[in-house]
Backbone as CSV, one residue per row, in Angstrom:
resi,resn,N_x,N_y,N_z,CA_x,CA_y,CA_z,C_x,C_y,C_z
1,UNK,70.460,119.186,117.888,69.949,119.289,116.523,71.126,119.433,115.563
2,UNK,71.852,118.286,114.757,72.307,118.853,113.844,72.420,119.439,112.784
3,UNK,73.731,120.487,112.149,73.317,121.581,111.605,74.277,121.129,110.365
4,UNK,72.870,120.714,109.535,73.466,120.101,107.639,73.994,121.907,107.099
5,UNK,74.800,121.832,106.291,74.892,122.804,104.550,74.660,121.777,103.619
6,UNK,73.523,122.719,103.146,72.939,122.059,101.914,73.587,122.446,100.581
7,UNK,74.105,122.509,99.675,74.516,123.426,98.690,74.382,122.417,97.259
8,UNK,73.067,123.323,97.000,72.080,122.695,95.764,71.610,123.920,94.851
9,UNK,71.953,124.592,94.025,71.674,125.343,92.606,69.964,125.136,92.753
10,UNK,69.408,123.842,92.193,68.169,123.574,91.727,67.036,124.296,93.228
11,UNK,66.404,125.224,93.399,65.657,125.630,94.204,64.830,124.752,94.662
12,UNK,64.092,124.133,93.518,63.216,122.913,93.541,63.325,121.597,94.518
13,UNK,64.579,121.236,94.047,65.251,120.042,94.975,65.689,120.980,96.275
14,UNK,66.041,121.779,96.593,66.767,122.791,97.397,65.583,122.934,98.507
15,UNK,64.744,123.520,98.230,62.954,123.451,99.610,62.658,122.439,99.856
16,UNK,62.370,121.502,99.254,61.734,120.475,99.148,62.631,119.708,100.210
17,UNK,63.724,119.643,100.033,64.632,118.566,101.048,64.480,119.339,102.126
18,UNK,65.085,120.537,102.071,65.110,121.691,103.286,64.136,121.215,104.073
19,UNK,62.944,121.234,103.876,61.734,120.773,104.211,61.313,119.804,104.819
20,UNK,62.089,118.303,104.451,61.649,117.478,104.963,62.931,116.767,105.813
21,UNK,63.771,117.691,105.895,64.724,117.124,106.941,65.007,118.150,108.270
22,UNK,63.926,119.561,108.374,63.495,120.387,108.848,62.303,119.293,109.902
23,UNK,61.873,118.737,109.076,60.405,117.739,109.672,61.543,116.765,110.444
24,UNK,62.607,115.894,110.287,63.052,115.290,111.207,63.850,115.963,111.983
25,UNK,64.266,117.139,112.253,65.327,117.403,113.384,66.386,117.930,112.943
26,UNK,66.405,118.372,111.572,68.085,118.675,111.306,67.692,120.608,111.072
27,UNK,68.660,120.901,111.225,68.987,122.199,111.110,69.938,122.715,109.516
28,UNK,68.765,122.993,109.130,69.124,123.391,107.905,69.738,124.331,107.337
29,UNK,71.170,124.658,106.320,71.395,126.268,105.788,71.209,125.868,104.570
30,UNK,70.527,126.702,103.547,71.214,126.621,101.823,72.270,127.418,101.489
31,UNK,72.652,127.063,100.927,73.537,127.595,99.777,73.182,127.288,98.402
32,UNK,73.167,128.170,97.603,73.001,127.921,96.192,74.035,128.034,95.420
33,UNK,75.161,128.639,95.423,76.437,128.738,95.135,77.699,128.409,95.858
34,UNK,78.478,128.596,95.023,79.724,127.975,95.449,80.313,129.000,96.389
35,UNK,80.667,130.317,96.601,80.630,131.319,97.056,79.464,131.546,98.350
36,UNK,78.207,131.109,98.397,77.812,131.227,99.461,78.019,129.961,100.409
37,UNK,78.104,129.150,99.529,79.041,127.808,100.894,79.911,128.452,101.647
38,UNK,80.531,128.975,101.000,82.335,129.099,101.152,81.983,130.159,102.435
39,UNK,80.804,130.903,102.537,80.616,131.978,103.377,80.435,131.556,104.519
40,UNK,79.635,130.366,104.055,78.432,130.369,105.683,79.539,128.973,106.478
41,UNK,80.747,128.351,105.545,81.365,127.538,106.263,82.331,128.645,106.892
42,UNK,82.663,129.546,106.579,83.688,130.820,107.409,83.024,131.052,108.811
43,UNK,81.526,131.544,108.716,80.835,132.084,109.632,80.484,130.727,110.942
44,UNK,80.179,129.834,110.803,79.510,128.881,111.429,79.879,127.319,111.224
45,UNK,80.152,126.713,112.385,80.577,124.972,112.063,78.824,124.350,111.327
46,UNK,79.540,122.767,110.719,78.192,122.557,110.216,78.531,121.050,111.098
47,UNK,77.808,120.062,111.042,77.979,118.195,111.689,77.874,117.856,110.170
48,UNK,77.447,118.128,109.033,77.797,117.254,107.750,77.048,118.420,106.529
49,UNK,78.035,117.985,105.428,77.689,119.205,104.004,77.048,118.021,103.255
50,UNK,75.946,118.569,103.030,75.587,117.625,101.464,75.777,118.708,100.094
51,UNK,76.029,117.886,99.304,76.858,118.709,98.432,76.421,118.326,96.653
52,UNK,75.835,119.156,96.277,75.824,119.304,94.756,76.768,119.576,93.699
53,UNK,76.940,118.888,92.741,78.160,118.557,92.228,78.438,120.138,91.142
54,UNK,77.124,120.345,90.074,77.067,121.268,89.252,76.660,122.199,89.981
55,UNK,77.557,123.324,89.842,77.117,124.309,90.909,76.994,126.004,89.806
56,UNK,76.340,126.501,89.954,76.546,127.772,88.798,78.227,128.712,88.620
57,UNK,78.816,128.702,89.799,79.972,129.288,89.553,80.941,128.492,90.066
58,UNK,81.405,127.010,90.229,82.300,126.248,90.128,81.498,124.944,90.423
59,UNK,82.686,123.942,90.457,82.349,122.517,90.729,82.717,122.175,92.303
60,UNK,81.148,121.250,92.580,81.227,120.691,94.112,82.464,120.377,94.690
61,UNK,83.323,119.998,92.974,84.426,119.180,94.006,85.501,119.564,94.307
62,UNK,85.207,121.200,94.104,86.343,122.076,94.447,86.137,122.126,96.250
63,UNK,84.658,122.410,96.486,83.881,122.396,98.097,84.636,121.400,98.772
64,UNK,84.245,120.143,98.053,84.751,118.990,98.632,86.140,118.708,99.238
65,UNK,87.072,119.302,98.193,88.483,119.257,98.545,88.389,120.408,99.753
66,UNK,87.985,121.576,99.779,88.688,122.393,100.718,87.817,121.951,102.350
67,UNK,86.582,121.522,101.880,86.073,120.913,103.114,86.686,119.950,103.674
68,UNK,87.042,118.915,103.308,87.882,118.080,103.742,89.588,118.433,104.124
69,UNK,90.071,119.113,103.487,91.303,120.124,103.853,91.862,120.422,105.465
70,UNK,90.035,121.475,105.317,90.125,122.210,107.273,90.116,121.107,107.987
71,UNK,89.167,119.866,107.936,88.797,119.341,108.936,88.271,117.546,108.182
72,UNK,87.567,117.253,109.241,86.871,116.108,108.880,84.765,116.109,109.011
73,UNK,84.622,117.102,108.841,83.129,117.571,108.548,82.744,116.343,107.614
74,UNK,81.409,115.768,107.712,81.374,114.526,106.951,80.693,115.033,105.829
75,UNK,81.428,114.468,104.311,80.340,115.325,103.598,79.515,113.866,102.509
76,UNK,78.481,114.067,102.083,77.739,113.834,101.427,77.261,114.335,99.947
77,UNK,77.871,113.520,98.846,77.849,114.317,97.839,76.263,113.571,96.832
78,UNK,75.640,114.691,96.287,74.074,114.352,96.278,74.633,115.011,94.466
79,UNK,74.423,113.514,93.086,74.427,114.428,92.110,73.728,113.461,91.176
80,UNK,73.478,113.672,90.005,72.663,113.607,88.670,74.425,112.603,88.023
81,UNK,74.935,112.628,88.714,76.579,112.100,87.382,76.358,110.380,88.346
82,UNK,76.130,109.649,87.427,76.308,108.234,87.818,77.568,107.245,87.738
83,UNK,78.513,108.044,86.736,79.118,107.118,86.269,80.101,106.993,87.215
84,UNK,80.796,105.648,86.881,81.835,105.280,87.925,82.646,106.368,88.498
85,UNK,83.355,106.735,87.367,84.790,108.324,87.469,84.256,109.227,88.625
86,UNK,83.046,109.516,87.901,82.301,111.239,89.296,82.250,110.406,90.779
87,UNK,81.675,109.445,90.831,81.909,108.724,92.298,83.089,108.489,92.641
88,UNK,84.195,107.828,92.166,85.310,107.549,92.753,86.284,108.641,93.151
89,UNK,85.872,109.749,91.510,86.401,111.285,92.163,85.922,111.593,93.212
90,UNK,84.787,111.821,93.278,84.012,112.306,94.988,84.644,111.514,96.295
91,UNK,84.899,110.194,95.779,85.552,109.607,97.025,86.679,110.216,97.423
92,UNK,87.707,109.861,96.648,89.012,110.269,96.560,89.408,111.614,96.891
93,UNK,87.868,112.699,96.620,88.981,113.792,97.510,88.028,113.713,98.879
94,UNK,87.072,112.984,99.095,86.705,112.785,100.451,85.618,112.986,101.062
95,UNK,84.704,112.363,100.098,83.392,112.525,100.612,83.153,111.291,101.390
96,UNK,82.443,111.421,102.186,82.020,110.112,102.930,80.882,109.393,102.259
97,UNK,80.086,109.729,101.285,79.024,108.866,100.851,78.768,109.313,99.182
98,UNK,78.301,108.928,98.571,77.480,109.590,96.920,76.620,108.998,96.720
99,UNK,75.308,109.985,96.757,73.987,109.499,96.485,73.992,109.909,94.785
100,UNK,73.337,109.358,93.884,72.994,109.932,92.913,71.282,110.121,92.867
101,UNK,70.558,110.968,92.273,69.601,111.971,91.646,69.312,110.349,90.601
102,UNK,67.785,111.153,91.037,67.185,111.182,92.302,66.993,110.466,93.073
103,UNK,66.785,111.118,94.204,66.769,109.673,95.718,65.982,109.886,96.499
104,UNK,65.788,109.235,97.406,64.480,108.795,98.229,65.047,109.514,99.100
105,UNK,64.189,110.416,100.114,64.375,111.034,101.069,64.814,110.151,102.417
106,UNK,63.992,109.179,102.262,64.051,108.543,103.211,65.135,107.771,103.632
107,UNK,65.929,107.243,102.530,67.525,106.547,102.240,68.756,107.758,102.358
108,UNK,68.378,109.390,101.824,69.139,110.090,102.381,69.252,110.276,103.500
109,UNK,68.163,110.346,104.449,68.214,110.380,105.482,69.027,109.542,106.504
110,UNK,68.611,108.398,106.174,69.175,107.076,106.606,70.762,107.203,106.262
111,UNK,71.159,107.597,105.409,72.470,107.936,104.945,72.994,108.561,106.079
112,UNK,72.507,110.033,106.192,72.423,111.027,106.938,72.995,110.136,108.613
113,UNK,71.918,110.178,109.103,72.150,109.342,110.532,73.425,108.675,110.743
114,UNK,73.052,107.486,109.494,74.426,106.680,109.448,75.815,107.683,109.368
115,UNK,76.140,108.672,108.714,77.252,109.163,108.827,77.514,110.109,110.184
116,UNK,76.736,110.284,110.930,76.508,111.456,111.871,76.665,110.573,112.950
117,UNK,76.568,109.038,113.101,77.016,107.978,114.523,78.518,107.985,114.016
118,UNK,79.060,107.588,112.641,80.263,107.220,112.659,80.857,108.511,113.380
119,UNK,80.358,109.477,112.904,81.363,111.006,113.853,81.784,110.660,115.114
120,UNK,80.555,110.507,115.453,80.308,110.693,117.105,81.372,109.922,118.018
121,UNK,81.677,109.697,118.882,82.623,109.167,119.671,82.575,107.456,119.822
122,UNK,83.006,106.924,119.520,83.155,105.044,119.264,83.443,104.664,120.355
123,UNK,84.077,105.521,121.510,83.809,104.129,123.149,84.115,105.390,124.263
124,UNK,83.267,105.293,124.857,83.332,106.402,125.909,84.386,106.748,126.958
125,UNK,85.215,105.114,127.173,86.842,105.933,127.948,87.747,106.241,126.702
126,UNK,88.394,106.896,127.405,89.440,107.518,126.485,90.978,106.864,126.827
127,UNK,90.636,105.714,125.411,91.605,105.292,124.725,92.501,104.959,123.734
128,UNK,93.748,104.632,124.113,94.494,105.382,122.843,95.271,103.810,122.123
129,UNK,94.987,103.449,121.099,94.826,102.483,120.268,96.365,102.550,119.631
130,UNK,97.187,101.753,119.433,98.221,101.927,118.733,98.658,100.668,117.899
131,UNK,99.356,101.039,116.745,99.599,99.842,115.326,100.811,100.731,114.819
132,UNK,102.034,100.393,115.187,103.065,100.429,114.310,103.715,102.092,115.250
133,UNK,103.728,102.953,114.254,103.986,104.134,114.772,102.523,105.208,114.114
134,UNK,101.696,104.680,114.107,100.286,105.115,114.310,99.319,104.758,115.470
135,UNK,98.486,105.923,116.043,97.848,105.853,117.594,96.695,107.293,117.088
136,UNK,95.558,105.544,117.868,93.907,105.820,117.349,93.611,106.454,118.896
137,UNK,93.261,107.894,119.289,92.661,108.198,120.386,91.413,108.530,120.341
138,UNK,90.837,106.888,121.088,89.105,106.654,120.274,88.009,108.123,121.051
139,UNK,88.533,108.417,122.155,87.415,109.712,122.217,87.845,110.899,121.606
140,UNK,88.535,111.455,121.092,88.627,112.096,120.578,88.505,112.025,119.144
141,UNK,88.394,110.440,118.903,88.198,110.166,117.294,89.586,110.800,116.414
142,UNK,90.755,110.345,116.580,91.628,111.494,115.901,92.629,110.415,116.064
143,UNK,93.179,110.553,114.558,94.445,109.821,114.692,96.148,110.338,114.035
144,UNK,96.802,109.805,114.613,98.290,110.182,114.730,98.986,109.196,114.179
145,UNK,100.268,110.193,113.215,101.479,109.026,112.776,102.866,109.498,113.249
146,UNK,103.345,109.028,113.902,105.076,109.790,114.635,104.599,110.977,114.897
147,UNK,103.245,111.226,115.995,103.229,112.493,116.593,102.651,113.250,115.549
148,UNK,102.121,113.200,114.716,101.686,113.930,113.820,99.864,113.548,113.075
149,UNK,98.630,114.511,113.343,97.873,114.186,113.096,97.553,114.153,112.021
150,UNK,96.706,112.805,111.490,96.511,112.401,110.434,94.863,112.699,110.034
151,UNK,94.102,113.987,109.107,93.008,114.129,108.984,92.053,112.764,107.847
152,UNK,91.475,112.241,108.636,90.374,111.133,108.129,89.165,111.505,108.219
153,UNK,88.568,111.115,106.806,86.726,111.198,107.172,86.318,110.130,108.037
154,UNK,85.006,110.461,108.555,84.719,109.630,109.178,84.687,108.090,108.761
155,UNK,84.629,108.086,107.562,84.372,106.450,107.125,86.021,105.700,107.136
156,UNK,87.092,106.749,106.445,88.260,106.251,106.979,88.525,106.039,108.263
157,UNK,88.152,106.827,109.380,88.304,106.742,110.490,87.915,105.273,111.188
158,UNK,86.594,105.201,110.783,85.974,103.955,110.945,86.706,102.502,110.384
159,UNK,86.816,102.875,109.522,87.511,101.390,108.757,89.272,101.405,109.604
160,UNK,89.588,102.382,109.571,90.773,102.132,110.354,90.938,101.992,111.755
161,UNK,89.514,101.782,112.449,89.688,101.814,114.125,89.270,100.049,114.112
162,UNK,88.350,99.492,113.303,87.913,98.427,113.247,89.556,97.501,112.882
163,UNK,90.346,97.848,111.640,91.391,97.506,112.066,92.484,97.124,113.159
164,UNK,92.443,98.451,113.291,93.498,98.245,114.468,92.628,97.730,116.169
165,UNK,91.633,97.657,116.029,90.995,97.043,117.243,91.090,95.874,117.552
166,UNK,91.391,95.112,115.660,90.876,94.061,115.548,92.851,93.117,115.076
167,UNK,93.671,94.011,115.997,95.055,94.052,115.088,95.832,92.587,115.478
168,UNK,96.142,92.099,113.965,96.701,90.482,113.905,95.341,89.846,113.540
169,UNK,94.588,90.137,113.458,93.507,89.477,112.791,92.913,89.742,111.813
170,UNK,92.687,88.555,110.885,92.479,88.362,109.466,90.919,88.986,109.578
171,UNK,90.519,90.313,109.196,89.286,90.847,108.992,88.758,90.702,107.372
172,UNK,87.944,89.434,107.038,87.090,89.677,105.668,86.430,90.715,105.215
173,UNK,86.054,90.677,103.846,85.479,92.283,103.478,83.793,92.327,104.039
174,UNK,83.263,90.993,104.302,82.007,91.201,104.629,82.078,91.870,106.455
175,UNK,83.081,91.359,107.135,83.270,91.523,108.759,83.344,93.252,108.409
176,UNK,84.201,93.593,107.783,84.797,94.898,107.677,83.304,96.008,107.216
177,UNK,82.490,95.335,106.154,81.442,96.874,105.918,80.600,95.784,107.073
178,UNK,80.038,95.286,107.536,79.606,95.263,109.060,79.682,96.226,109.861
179,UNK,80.923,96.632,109.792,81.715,97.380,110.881,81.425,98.749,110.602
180,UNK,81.889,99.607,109.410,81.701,100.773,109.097,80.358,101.161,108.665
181,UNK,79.495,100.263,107.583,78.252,100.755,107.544,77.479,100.169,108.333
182,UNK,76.806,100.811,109.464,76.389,100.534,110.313,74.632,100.089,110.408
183,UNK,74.117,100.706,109.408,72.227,100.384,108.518,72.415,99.542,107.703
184,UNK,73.287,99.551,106.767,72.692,98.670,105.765,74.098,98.870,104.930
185,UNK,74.795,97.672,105.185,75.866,97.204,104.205,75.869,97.546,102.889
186,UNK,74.863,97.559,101.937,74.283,97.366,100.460,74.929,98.935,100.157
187,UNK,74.817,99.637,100.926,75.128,100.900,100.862,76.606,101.030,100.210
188,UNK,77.256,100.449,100.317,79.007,100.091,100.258,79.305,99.274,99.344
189,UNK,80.156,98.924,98.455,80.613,97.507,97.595,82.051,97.607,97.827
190,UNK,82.353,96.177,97.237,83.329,95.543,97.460,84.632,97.174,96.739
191,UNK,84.168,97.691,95.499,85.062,98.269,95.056,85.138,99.370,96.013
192,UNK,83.782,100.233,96.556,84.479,101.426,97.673,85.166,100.840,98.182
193,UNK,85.338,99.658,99.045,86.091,99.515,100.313,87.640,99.372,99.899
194,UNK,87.726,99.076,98.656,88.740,98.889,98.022,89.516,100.415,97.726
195,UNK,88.858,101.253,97.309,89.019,102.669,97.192,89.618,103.359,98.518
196,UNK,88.441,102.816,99.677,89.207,103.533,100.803,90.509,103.094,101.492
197,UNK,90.453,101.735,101.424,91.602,100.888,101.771,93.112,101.825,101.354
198,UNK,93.194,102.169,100.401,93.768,102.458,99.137,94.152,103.499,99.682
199,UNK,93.127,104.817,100.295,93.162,105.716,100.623,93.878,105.939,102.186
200,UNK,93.453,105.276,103.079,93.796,104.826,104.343,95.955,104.381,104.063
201,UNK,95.862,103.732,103.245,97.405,103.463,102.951,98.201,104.574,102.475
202,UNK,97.807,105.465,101.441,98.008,106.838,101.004,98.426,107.528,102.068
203,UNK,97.284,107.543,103.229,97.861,108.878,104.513,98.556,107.689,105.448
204,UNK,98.686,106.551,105.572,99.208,106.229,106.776,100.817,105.497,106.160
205,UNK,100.536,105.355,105.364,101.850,103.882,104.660,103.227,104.655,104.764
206,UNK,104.270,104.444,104.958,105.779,105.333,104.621,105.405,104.696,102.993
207,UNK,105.372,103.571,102.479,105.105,103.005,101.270,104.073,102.561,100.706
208,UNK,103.516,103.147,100.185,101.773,102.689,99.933,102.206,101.593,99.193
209,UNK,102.809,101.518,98.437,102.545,100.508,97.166,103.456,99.084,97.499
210,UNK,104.048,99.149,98.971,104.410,98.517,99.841,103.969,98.449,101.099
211,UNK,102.666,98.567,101.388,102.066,98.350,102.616,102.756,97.673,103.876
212,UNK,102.794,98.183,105.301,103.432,97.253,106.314,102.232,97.247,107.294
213,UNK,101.281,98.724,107.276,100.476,98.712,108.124,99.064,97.858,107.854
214,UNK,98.406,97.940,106.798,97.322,97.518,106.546,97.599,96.487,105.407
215,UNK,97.754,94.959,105.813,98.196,94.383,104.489,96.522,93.627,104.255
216,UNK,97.156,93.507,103.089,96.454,92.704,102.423,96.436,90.912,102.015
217,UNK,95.175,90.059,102.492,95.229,88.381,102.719,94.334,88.219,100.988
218,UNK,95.136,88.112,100.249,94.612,87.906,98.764,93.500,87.285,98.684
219,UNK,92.131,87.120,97.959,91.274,86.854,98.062,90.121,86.675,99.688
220,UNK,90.948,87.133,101.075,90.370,86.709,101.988,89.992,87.887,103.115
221,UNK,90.569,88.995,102.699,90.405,90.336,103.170,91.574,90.806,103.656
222,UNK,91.796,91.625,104.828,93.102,92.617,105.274,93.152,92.485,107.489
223,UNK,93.704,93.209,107.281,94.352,92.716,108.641,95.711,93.894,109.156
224,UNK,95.024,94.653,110.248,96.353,95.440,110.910,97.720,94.610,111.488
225,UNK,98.580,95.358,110.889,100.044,94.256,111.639,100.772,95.433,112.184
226,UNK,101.314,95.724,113.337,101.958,96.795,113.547,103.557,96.027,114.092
């Protein structure tokens, strides 16, 4: 049974979900504050945070950063802010998904699932994937640069194992969200993947703004070269 943190202010929205993801199998905590997140992530591991952005005594995306910090917990950020900036912020410090308010239970859910396979282990022997002086050890899901581990969300994780699996070969952007969103592509656009790409070069590149590991085929997609 996995065990969501919910951390939602609005009570209303707060039962109501509790409720109906209680009805499929998940194991629910609230939090209503920023301070009781912060508690119940001290006390107890969670498999994924969904996360409210306006919170009464700080902002989600303070959660967000330190959640992503410890570990790679997948988080899910659930808010009322549509505009481009609040999503790409949410990306950028590392959420794995942004739903905006209001949403269908049923597509969170689906969300849900979908981020909770990418966790899970991608090939059952344990092997260790290598591109350059970076090495993907697929059961353990965890990756390394010169001996040194490199923390990825799961969706980076994903986009960078499909890479290097796939290494010397020209991967298009449609092959590529194939790969990582695993329900339903639509979920993703051309600009996230662009965002994470971006991001993926940030932790792995000696030169981001000179890429060697993950280049880029101008108009035709990207491709691991090690």
């Amino acid at each position: 049974m996995p065990a969501i943190l919910f951390v939602e202010d609005d009570a209303t929205i707060a039962m109501g979900v509790e409720y109906s993801l209680k009805q499929d199998g998940f194991q629910v905590s609230l939090a209503y504050r920023l301070e009781e997140a912060r508690d119940l992530l001290k006390r107890s591991p969670f498999d994924l945070v969904l996360l409210d952005l306006g919170l009464p005594d700080g902002s989600g995306y303070e959660l967000c950063k330190e959640v992503r910090a410890a570990g790679n917990t997948p988080i899910i950020i659930l808010s009322a802010r549509d505009e481009e900036a609040s999503i790409v912020l949410g990306l950028d410090l590392g959420a794995d998904d942004y739903l905006t308010k209001p949403f269908r239970l049923r597509e969170l859910i689906s969300r849900m699932n979908a981020v909770l396979r990418r966790r899970g282990p991608v090939e059952a022997s344990d092997r260790t994937l290598t591109c350059g002086d970076v090495a993907v050890v697929t059961q353990q899901a965890k990756v390394y640069k010169n001996g040194r581990e490199v923390l990825l969300t799961a969706l980076e994780y994903r986009l960078l194992l499909a890479l290097v699996a796939n290494q010397g070969r020209l991967l298009t952007r449609t092959q590529i969200l194939a790969q990582i969103w695993d329900v339903d592509e639509d979920f993703v656009n051309d600009n996230t993947l662009t965002v994470y790409i971006k991001r993926l070069r940030e932790k792995l590149e000696d030169n981001p703004q000179n890429p060697s590991l993950i280049k880029t085929v101008r108009g035709l997609g990207y491709q691991a070269d090690g």
